[in-house]
N, C-alpha and C positions, 0 to 999 in steps of 0.2 A: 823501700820502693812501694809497698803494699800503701805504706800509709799517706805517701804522697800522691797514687793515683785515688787514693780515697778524697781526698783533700780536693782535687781537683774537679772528682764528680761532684761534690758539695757544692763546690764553689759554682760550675757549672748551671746547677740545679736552682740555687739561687738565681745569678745571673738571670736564668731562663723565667724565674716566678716574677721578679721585679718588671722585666720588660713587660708580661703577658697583662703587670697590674696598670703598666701607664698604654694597653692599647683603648681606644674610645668604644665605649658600650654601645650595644644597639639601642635606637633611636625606639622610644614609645612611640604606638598609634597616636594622629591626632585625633583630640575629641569630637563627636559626630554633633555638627550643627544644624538644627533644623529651623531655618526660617521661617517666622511669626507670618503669615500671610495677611499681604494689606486687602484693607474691606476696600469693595468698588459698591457704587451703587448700580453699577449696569448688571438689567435683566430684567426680566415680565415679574409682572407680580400681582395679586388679588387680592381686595378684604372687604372690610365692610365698616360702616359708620354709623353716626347718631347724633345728633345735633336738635339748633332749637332755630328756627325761620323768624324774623320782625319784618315786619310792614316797613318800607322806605318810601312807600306811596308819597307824593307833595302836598295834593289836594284832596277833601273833604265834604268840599262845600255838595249841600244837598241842591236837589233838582225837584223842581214844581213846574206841574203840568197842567193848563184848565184842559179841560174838554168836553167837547161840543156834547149836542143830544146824539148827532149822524152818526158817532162812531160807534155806537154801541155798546158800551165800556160799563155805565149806570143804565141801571133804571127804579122806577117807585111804582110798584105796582103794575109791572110788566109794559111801561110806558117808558122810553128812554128821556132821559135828562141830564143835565150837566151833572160838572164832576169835577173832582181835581186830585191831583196824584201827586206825592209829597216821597219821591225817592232819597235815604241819607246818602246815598255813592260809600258807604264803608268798606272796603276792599277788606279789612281783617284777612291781610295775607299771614297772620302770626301763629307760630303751633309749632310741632313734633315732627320732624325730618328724620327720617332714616332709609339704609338704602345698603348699594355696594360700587364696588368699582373695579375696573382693571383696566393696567398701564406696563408700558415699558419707561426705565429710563437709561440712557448711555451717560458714562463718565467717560472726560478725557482722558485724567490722570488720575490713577487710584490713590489713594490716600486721602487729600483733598485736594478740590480742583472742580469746574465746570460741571455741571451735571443737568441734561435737556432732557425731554422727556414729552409722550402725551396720553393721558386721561379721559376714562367716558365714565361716568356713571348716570347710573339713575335712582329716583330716592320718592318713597312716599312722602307726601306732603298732608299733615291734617290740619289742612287751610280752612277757614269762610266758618267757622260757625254759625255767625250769626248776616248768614248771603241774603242779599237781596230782601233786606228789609224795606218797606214801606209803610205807608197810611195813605189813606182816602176820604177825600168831606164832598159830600153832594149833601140836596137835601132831604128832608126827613120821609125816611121807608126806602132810600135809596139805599144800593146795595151793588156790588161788582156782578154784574149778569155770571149767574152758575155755568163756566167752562171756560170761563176768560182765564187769558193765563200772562201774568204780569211778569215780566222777567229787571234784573238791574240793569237800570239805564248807561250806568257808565264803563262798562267792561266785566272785567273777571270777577268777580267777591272772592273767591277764593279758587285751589288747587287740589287736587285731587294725587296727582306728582309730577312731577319734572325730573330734568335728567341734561347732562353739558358732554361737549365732547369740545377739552380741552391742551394745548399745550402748556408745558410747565420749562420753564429755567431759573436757575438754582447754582447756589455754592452748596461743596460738602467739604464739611470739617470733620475730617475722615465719617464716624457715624450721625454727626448733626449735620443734616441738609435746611437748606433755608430755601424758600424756590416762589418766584412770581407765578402767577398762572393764569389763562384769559382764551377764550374762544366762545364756541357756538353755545346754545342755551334752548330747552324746550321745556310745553309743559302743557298740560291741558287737565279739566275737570268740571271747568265751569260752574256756575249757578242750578239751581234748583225750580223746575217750571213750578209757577205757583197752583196751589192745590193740585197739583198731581205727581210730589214726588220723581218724577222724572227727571232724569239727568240733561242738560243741556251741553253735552260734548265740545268746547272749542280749544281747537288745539291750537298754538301761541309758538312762534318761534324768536327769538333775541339773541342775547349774549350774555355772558359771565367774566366777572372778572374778580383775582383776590388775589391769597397768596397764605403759605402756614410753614411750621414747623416741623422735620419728622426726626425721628431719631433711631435707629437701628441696633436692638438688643442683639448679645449673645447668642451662637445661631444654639447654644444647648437650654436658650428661654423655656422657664416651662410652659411660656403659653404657644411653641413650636410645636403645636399638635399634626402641624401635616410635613412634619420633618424636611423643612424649606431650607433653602441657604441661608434666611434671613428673615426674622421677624421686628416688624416696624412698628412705631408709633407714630403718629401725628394728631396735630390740632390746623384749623383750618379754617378761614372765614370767606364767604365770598357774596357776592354782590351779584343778582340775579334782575337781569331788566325783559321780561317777554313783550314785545310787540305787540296793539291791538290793529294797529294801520286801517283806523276807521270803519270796522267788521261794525254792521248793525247799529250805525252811531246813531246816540239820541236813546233818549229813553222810548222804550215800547211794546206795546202788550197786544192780544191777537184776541178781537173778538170771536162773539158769538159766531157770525160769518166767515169764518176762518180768513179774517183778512187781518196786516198787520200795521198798527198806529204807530208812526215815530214821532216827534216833534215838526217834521216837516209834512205831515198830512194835512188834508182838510180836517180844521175845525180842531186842529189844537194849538195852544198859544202856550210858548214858554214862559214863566212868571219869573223863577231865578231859577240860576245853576248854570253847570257848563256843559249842560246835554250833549251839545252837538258835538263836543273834544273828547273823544270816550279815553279814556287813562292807562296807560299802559301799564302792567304787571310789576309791580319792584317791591325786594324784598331780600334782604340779608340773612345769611345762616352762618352757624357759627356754628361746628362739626368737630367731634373728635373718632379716629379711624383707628384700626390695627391691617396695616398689609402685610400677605407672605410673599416672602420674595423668592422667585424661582433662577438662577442662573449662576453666574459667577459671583465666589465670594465674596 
């Protein structure tokens, strides 16, 4: 009896360990996934650039002026006399750009996708080295009356800076953006009054238009010194036109008398050139930038 109730607990015991082996285990956690976050280009951003400006100017051609004894321009021996003035029109809008900028731009859709945007900067320009060159033939002992002050007859020689307040639209390939960009355009620095150094201030308003490359590094770049969401690269060319809109056309210089000679005064006669069509401002830069970008990643 003993050994059959023993028999039976066995078997029991068993029984009990087999079923307990076919119940289903508990289920593992699943693994903790944490989503890659797509780059947008949307948000403000700031930096700074450097580039190199060319002369797109059309025309060249120099400007020759006779001029009368009335005007007071020459004289030989404290007696006024004729004259003539022999301006190249060289704009040498060509030289060393640099500057800064700040912009927002929005994405549609992050990843790639649409990407609009607008743009101001402003940028030194070391334009005009050699402004407002001329020569002068009268005859002999004549000389430009001591305070005359002869400025270029056909517009700007060069820039002192300028500056655009642009929009920009663009594809982004998640971090390479590609983007047109076109609007307002300014600038001023003018020529140099002759023998005195003096700035001749004209400020110029036009347009710009171009288009570049940017491309958006790692936000742990080490050149991410101001701890941004996003630090950029770009290159960038654009096409810079400032308007003269007939400011002081005509070559002209301001005598002793403080009065001022154009080509359409008494007593001067155009010989060649295009005096009367003063030239408007153009000239190409070709820029490379780094922006930080402030917002969403």
């Amino acid at each position: 009896m003993k050994t059959l109730i023993a028999s039976l607990a066995a078997f029991t015991a068993l029984t009990a360990a087999a079923s307990a082996a076919d119940l289903p285990r508990r289920a593992a956690p699943p693994p903790v996934f944490t989503p890659v976050p797509v780059f947008t280009w949307t948000g403000f951003y700031a930096g700074f650039n450097a580039g190199y400006g060319f002369d797109a100017s059309s025309s060249r051609g120099p400007t020759v002026v006779g001029v009368s004894p009335g005007n007071n321009l020459f004289a030989a021996g404290n007696v006024p006399t004729t004259g003539v003035l022999a301006f190249s029109n060289t704009n040498n809008n060509e030289g060393f750009v640099g500057g800064g900028q700040i912009g927002y731009n929005y994405q549609f859709t992050p990843g790639s996708g649409v990407v609009v945007g607008i743009e101001a900067d402003a940028q030194y320009a070391d334009f005009g080295r050699q402004r407002n060159r001329f020569s002068a033939a009268a005859p002999a002992g004549s000389a430009i009356i001591p305070g005359s002050l002869v400025y270029n007859p056909n517009g700007l020689s060069g820039l002192d800076y300028f500056g655009t307040v642009r929009g920009r639209l663009g594809y982004a390939f998640d971090r390479t953006l590609v983007y047109a960009t076109g609007g307002f355009a300014y600038g001023s620095g003018g020529g140099r009054q002759f023998g005195t150094g003096v700035s001749s201030d004209d400020f110029q308003t036009g347009y710009a238009v171009g288009g570049g490359v940017e491309y958006a590094l790692p936000t742990d770049s080490f050149l991410n010194f101001f701890r941004s969401s996003a630090v950029t690269l770009k290159v960038e060319g654009l096409y810079v036109n400032l308007e003269q809109n007939r400011r002081t056309a005509g070559a002209f210089a301001t005598n002793n008398l403080g009065q001022t000679i154009t080509t359409t005064s008494p007593g001067v006669t155009l010989v060649s050139g295009p005096a009367n069509n003063r030239r408007d401002t153009e000239f190409a830069v070709v820029r490379a930038g780094v922006n930080y970008k402030f917002g969403s990643y």
